[in-house]
MARMAR-67556 format. One record per atom (N, C-alpha, C): x, y, z. Coordinates in steps of 0.2 Angstrom, whole numbers, plus 5000, padded with zeros to 4 digits. Layout:
<recs>
XYZ/...
</recs>
This chain:
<recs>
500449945000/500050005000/500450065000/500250114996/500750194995/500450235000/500650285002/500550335005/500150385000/499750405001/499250464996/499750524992/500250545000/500750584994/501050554990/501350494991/501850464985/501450454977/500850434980/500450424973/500350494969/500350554971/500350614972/500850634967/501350624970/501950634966/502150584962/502050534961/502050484956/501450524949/500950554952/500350594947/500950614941/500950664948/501550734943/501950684939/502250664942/502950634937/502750614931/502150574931/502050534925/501750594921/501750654922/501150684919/501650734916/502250764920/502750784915/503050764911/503350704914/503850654909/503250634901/502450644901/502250624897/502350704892/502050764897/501950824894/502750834889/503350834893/503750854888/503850784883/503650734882/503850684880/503250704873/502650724874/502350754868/502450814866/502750854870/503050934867/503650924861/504150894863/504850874861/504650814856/504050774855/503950734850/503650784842/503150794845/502850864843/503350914837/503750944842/504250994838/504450944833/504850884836/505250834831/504950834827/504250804825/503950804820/503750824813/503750904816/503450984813/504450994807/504850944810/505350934807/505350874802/505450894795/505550854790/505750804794/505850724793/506350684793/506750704800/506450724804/506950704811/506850674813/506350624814/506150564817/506250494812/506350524806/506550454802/505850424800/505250444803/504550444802/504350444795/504250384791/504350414784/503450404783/503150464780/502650494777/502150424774/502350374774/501850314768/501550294777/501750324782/501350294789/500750314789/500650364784/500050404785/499550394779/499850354776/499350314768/498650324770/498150314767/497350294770/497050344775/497650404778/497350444783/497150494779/497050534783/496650614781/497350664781/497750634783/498250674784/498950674778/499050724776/499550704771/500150734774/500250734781/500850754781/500950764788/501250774792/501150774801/501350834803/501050904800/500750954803/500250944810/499650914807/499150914812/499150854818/499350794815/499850754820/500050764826/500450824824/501050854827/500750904833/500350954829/499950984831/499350954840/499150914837/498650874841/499150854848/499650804846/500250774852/500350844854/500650894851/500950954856/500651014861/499951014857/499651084860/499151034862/498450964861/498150934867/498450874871/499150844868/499250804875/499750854877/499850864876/500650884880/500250964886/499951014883/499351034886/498951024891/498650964890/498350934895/498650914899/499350854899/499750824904/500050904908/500250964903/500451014911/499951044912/499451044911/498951054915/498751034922/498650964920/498850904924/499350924931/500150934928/500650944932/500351014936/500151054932/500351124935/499751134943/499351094940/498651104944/498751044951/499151004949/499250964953/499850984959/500250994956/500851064959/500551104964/500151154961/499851194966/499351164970/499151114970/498451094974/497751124973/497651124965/497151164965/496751114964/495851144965/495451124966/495351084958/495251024956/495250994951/495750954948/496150974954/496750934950/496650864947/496450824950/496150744949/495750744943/495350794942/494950784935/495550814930/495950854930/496450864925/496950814923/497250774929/497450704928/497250654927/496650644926/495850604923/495850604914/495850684914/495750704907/496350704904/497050714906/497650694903/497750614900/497750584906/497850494906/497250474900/496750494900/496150464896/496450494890/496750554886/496750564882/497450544880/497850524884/498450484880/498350414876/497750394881/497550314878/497050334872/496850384873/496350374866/496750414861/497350444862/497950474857/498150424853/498250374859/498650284856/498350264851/497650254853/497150194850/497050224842/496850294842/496950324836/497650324833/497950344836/498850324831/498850254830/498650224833/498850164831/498350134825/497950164826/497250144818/497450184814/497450234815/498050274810/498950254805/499150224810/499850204807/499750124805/499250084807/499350034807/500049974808/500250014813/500849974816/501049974822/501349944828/501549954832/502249954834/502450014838/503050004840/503250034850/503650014852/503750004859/503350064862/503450114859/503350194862/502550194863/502250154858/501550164860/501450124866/501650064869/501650024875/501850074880/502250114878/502650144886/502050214884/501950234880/501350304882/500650254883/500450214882/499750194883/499950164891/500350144893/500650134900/500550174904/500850244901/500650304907/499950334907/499850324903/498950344903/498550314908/498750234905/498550184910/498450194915/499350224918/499450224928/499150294928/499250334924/498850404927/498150374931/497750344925/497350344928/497050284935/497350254935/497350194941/497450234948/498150284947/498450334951/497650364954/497450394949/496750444952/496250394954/496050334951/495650274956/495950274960/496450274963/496750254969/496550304976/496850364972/496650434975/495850454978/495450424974/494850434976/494750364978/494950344980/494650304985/494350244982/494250224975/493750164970/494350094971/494850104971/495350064973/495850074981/495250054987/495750084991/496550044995/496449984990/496849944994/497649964991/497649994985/498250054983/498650094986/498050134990/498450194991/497950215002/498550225004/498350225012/498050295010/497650305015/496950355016/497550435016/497250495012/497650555013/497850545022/498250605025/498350605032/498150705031/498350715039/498250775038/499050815036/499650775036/500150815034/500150775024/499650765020/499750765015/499950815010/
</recs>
């Protein structure tokens, strides 16, 4: 069982490690050929090029995940629904890049992983899973 801060802190972390991880993907992208990402990924899509791609990962995941961070940092009121709405939108980021590229590679495992824990993190926190995470205290 974790202590309610550590799961807290574990939020954050996954929520930055994701945010700059779609910021810095994002930019890569908006770059011809920096990523080796060759263009035929995107056959059969709506997209003819990874402007908007790119776009989407930079400004709503990455967005959302410091949101997430930022809101959870300060202890403001909603932070858990910010890291609700981060974690949900990385897995549904996944599921569509992956219908989209039609193919798998490790990176989708390791970002649909932290979507994943984000969200288990915030079941835990609310209490739907209490055997995870020991009850807040009053020095949390």
């Amino acid at each position: 069982m974790v202590p309610a801060s550590a799961a807290r802190v574990s939020l954050v972390v996954l929520a930055a490690f994701t945010a700059l991880s779609a910021i810095g993907g994002a930019t890569a992208l908006l770059l011809p050929g920096s990523l080796g990402v060759p263009l035929s990924v995107l056959d059969g899509s709506v997209f003819t090029d990874f402007t908007v791609p790119a776009l989407l990962l930079g400004v709503v995941i990455g967005g959302l995940q410091t949101a997430a961070v930022v809101t959870a940092a300060r202890r403001s009121l909603g932070w858990l629904l910010w890291s609700t709405i981060a974690g949900f939108a990385m897995v549904v980021f996944i599921f569509v890049e992956l219908a989209i590229m039609r193919g798998f590679s490790v990176l989708h495992g390791i970002y649909f992983a932290t979507g994943l824990a984000q969200l288990a993190l915030v079941l835990a926190l609310l209490g739907v899973v209490p055997a995870l995470v020991r009850p807040w205290s009053t020095t949390s």
